[in-house]
C-alpha positions in Angstrom: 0.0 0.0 0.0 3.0 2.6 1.1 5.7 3.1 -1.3 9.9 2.7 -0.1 11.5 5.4 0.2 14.1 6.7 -2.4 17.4 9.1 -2.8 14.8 11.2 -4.9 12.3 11.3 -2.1 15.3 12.3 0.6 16.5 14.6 -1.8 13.1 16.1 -2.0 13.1 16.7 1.4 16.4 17.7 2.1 15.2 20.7 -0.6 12.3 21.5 1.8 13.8 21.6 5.2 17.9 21.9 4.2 19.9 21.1 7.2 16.9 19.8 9.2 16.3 16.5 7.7 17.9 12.9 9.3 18.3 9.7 7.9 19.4 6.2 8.4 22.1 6.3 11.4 21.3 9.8 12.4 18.4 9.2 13.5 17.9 8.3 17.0 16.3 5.4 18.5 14.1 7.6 20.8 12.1 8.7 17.5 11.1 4.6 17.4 9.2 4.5 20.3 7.0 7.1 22.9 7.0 7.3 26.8 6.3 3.8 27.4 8.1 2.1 24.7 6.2 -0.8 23.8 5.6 -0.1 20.7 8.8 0.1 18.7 8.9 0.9 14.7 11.7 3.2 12.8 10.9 6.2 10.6 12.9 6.3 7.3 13.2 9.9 8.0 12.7 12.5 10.4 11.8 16.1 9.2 12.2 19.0 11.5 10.0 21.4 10.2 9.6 24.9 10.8 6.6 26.8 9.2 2.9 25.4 7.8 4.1 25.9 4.2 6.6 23.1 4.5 4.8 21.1 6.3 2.0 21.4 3.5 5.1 20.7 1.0 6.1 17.8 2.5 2.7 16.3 3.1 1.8 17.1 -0.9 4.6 15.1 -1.6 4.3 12.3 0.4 0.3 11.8 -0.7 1.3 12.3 -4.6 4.0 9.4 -3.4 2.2 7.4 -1.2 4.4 7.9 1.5 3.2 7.3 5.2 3.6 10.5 7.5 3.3 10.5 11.5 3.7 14.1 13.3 5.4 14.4 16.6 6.2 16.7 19.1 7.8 15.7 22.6 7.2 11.7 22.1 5.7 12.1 25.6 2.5 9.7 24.4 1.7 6.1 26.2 -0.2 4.4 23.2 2.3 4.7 20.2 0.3 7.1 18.6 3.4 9.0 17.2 5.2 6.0 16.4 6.0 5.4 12.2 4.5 1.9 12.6 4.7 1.9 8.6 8.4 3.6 8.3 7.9 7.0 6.0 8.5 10.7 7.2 8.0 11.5 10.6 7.6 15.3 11.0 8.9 16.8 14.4 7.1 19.8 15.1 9.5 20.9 18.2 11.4 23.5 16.1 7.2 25.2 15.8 7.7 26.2 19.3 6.8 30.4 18.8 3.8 31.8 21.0 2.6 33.8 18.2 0.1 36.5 19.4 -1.6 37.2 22.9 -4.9 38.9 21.9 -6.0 40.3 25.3 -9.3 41.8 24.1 -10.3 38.7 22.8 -9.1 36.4 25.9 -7.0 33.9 23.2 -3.4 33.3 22.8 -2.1 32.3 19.3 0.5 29.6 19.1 2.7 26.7 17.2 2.1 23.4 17.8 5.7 22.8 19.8 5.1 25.0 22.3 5.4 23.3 25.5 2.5 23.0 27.7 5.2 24.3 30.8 6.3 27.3 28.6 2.6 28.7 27.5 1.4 28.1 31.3 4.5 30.4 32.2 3.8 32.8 29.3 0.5 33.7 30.1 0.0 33.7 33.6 3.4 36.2 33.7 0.5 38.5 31.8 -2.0 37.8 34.4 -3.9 34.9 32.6 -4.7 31.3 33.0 -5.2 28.2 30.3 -6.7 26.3 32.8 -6.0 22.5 30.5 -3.9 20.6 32.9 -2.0 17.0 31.7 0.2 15.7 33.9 2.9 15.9 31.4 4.3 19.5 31.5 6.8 19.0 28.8 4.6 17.8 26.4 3.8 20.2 23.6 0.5 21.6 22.6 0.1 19.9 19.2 0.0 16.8 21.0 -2.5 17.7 23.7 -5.0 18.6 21.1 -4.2 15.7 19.0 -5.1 13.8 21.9 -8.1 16.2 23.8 -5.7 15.7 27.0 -7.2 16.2 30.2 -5.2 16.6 33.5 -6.5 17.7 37.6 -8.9 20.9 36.2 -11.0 19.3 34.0 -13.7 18.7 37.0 -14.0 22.5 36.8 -12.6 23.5 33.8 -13.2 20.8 31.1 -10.5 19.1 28.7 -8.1 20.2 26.1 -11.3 20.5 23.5 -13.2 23.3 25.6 -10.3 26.0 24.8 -9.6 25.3 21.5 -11.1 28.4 19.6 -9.2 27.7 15.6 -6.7 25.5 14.4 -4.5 25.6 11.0 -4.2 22.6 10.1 -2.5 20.5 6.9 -4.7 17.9 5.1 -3.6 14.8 3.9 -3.6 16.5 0.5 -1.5 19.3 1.5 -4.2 22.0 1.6 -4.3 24.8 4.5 -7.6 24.7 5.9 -8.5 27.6 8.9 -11.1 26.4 11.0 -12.6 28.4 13.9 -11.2 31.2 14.4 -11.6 33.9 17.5 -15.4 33.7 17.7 -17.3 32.4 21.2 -20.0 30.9 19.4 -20.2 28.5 15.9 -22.7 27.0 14.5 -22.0 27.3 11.1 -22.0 23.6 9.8 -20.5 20.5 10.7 -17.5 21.1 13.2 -14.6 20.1 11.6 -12.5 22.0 14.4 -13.8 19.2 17.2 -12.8 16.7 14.4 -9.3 17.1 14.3 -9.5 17.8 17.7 -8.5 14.3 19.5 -7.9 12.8 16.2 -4.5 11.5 16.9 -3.1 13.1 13.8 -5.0 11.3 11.3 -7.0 13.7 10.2 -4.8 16.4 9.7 -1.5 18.4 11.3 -1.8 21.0 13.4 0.3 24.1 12.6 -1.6 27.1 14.7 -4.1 27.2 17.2 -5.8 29.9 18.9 -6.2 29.3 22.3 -9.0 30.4 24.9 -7.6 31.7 28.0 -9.3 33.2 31.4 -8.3 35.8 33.8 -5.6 34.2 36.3 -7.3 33.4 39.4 -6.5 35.7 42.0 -5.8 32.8 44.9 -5.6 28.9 44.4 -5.7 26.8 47.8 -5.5 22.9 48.5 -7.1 20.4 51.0 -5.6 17.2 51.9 -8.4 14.6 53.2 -7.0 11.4 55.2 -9.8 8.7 54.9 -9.5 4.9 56.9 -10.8 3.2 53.7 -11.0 3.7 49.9 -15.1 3.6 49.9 -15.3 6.5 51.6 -13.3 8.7 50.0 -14.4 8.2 47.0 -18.2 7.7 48.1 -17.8 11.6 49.5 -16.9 13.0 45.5 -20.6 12.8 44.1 -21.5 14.6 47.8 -19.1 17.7 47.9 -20.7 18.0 44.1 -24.3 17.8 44.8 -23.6 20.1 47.7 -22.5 23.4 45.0 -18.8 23.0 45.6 -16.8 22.4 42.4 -13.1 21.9 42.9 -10.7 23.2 40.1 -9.3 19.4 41.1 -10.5 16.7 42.7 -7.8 13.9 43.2 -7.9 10.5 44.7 -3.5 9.2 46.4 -3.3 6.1 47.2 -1.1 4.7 50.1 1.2 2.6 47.6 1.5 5.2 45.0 2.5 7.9 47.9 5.0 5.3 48.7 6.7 5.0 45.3 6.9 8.7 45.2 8.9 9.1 47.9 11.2 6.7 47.1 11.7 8.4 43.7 11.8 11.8 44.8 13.5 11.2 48.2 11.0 13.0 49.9 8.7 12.7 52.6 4.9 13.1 51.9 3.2 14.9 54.8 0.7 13.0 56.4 1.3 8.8 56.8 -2.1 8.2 58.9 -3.6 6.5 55.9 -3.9 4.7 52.7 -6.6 6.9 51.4 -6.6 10.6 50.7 -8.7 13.1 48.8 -7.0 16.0 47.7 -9.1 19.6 46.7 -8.0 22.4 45.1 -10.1 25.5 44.4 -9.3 28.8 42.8 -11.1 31.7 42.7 -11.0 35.3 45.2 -9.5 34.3 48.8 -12.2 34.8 50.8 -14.6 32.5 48.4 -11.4 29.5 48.2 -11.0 29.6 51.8 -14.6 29.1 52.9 -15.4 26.8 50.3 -12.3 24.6 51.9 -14.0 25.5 55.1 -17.1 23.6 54.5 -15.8 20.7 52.0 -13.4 20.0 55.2 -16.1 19.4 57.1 -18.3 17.5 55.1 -14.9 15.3 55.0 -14.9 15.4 58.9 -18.8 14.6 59.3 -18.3 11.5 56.8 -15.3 9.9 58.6 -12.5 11.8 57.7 -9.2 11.0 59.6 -7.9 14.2 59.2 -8.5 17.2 56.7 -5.9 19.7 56.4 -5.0 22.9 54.2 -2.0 22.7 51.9 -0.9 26.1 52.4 2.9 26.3 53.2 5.0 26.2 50.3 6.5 23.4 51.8 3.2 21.6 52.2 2.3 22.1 48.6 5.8 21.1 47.4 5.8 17.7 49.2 2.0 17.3 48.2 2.0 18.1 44.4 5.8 17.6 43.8 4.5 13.2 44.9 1.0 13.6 42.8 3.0 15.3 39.7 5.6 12.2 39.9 3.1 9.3 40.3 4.2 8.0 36.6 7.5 8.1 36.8 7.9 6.8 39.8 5.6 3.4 39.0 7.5 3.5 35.8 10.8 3.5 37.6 9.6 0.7 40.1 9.6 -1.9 37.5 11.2 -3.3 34.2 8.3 -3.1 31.9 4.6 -1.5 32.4 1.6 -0.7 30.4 -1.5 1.6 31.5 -5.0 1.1 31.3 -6.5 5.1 31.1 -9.9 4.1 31.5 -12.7 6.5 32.3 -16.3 5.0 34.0 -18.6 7.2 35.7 -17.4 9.0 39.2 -20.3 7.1 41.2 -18.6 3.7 39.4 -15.1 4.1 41.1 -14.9 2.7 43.8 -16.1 -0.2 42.6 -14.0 -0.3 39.9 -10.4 -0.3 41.6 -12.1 -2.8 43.7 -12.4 -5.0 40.7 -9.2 -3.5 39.5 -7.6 -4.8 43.0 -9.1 -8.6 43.1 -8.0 -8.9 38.5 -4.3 -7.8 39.9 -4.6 -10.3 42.4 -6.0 -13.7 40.1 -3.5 -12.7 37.6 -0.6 -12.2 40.2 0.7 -8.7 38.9 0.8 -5.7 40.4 -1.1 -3.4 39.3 -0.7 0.4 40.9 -3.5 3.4 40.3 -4.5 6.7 40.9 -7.1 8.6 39.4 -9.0 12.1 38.7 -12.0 11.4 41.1 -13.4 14.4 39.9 -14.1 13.2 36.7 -13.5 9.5 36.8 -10.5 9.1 35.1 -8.1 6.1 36.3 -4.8 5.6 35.6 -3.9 2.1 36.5 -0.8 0.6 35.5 0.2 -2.8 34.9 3.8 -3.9 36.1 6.3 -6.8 34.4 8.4 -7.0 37.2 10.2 -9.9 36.8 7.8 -11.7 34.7 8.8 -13.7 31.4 7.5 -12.1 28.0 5.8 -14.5 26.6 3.9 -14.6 30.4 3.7 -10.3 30.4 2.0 -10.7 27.1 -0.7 -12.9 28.2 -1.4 -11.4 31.1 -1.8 -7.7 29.8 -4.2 -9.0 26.8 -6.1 -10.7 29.6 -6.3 -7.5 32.7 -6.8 -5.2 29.4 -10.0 -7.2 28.1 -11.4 -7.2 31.7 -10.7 -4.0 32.7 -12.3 -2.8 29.7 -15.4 -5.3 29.6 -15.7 -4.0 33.2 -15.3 -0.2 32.2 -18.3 -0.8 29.3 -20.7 -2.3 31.6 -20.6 0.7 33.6 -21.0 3.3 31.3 -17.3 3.7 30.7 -14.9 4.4 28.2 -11.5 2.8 26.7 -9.4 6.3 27.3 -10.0 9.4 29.4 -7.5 11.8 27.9 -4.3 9.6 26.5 -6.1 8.5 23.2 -5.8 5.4 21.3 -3.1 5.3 19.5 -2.0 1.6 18.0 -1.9 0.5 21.4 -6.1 0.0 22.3 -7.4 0.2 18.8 -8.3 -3.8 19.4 -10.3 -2.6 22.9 -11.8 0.5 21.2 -13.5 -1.8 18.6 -14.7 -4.5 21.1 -16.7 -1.7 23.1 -18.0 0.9 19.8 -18.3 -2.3 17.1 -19.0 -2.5 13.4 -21.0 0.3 13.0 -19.3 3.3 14.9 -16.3 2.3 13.6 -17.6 2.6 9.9 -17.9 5.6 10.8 -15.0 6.6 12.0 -13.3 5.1 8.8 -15.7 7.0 6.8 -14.4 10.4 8.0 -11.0 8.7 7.7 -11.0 8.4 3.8 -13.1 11.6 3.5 -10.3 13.7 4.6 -7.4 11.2 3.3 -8.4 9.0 0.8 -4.8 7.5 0.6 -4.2 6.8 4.2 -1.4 8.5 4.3 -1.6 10.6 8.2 -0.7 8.5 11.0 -1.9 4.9 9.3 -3.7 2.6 11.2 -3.8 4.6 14.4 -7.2 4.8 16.4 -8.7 1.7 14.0 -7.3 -0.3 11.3 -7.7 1.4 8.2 -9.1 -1.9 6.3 -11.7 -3.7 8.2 
């Protein structure tokens, strides 16, 4: 289906993007693989572009040669979906990395795709404004986390990556600039082809601007830390604090084991050990309104059987607090030889019960299996450790915990990803749980906007059914 690569085709590219292009040995063996690694497939080149015109170049090209193209930015993805699973030209879009245009009338920032998530956070709240999107990953660029509709702690309050994108530029497979969007509040002129591309995993088209909705920086942001004697309630108190009028800009459930691997990996003590279970708020907004909001959500902790409930609000407090939630990942992923995660996303009243399945699976299977979650919004992150395990075992293990975390996830209402995407990784588990008909669908819209199958191949769903 995808043609080889030839001198003409490097020399091609070498003519578009002179100095910026690598092939064979120079390119690295990190561009083969993302965060987690366990999907592993070489590019036969790697483009460093700079501007939408080349990019729009390149991809003309490649679709007139039938040449596969993936776009990545920090490689920072845990389903392979900016791995070259067919070879062809991978486009890095770090070198895009220009915040193009704060527009304060209109509340938007203008950017490239490779700006860092850390860097635009920095940029606009230094001009007294807030993009309140929160992924855990700081150093993962922008591109990406609309590629991807990535979440993070404030989308109990705030929403997801999708509720402050205002316009995209993006490439189509043909190589045609399409605006869509723009600055405007309100659209409803058509289909939305802007919430298409929008947690498409690059196969709809690359992103090469986006204007960005931002809000006034909140003037005071505080934290409460919740110690609970068991996991029920904890979690059992989230749909309360809601139905009481209290909406957290997070809402996040620690557990006692992932606390642990924390401090090992930072070197640092968390600040409360009296339990297994904690809760942990944080609201924004004018001081006097955060601090009695903390007040009363303390005490509804209290009254349902709280150990303790505490403010975060020494900057040493919040350091050891949010220094352990913000290294969770790492420090799972540094605790073993292999892992895989499971981003599954059931309904907030289904939690509970859901690590409790989670729990007894890791236990019939005999792997460990390590969580946290967004409780706010009922996003789990539970990961799945090799440890010492053979491969052949790993393999069979993770295709069975996937399967019945999943099964388990659809019977309550749930989803295969909260905010990490698809990728090649869970396109099997995505099918099981929309079947033949959404996925015609989606394959439908696929070869509507790339009717060679160039962009990011057989990411999200096999192209051919």
């Amino acid at each position: 289906m995808y043609n080889v690569m030839t001198d003409q085709d490097f020399s091609f590219l070498d003519a578009v993007a002179a100095g910026r292009m690598l092939t064979g040995e120079q390119i690295s063996e990190d561009y083969g693989h993302d965060e987690l690694g366990g999907i592993y497939s070489m590019p036969q080149a790697v483009v460093q572009v700079c501007s939408t015109d080349e990019v729009s170049r390149i991809v003309t090209y490649a679709n007139q040669r039938r040449i596969p193209v993936v776009v990545r930015g920090s490689g920072t993805g845990l389903v392979g979906g900016a791995v070259a699973v067919h070879g062809g030209i991978l486009l890095e879009t770090v070198k895009m990395n220009q915040i193009l245009h704060l527009d304060r009338e209109n509340l938007t920032v203008t950017v490239q795709p490779g700006v860092l998530l850390m860097d635009l956070t920095a940029f606009v709240e230094q001009n007294g404004l807030f993009y309140p999107p929160d992924p855990g990953e700081k150093a993962a660029t922008i591109g990406g986390n609309i590629s991807t509709n990535a979440g993070g702690m404030r989308a109990v309050r705030y929403g997801v990556t999708r509720d402050f994108v205002y316009g995209l530029t993006v490439v189509l497979p043909t190589g045609e600039v399409v605006e869509l969007g723009g600055k405007v509040v309100k659209n409803s002129s058509g289909y939305s082809l802007l919430d298409l591309v929008i947690g498409s995993e690059g196969t709809l088209g690359i992103i090469t601007e986006a204007v960005l909705r931002l809000l006034p920086l909140p003037t005071c942001t505080a934290s409460l830390l919740a110690a609970f004697p068991e996991m029920e309630v904890a979690l059992g108190l989230v749909p309360a604090i809601l139905q009481a009028g209290h909406i957290p800009t997070a809402m996040e459930y620690l557990s006692g084991e992932s606390i642990r691997y924390a401090e090992q990996y930072l070197g640092k003590r968390f600040p409360d050990h009296s339990s297994d279970h904690y809760l942990l708020l944080t609201v924004d907004g004018e001081p006097e309104s955060v601090y009695a909001q903390l007040d009363t959500v303390a005490k509804l902790c209290l009254h349902a059987g709280a150990l303790d409930a505490y403010l975060v609000d020494t900057e040493e407090r919040r350091d050891s607090v949010w220094s352990a939630r913000g290294a969770f990942l790492e420090a799972i992923k540094a605790s073993t030889t292999e892992m895989d995660e499971c981003d599954v996303v059931v309904p907030r009243s289904c939690i509970a019960e859901y690590i409790r399945f989670a729990r007894e699976l890791a236990k019939n299977q005999g792997v460990r299996m390590p969580f946290f979650g967004h409780a706010g919004d009922g996003n789990l992150h539970i990961y799945l450790c090799r440890d010492n395990l053979p491969e052949d075992c790993w393999h069979t293990i993770l295709e069975t915990c996937f399967t019945h975390l999943y099964q388990k996830a659809a019977k309550m209402g749930g989803l295969v990803s909260g905010e990490h995407g698809i990728g090649w990784a869970k396109r099997s588990y995505l099918h099981r749980q929309f079947g033949d008909t959404q996925l015609r669908l989606m394959r439908s819209i696929k070869r509507a906007f790339d009717p060679n199958g160039i962009l990011n191949p057989d990411k999200v769903f096999f192209l051919e059914e």
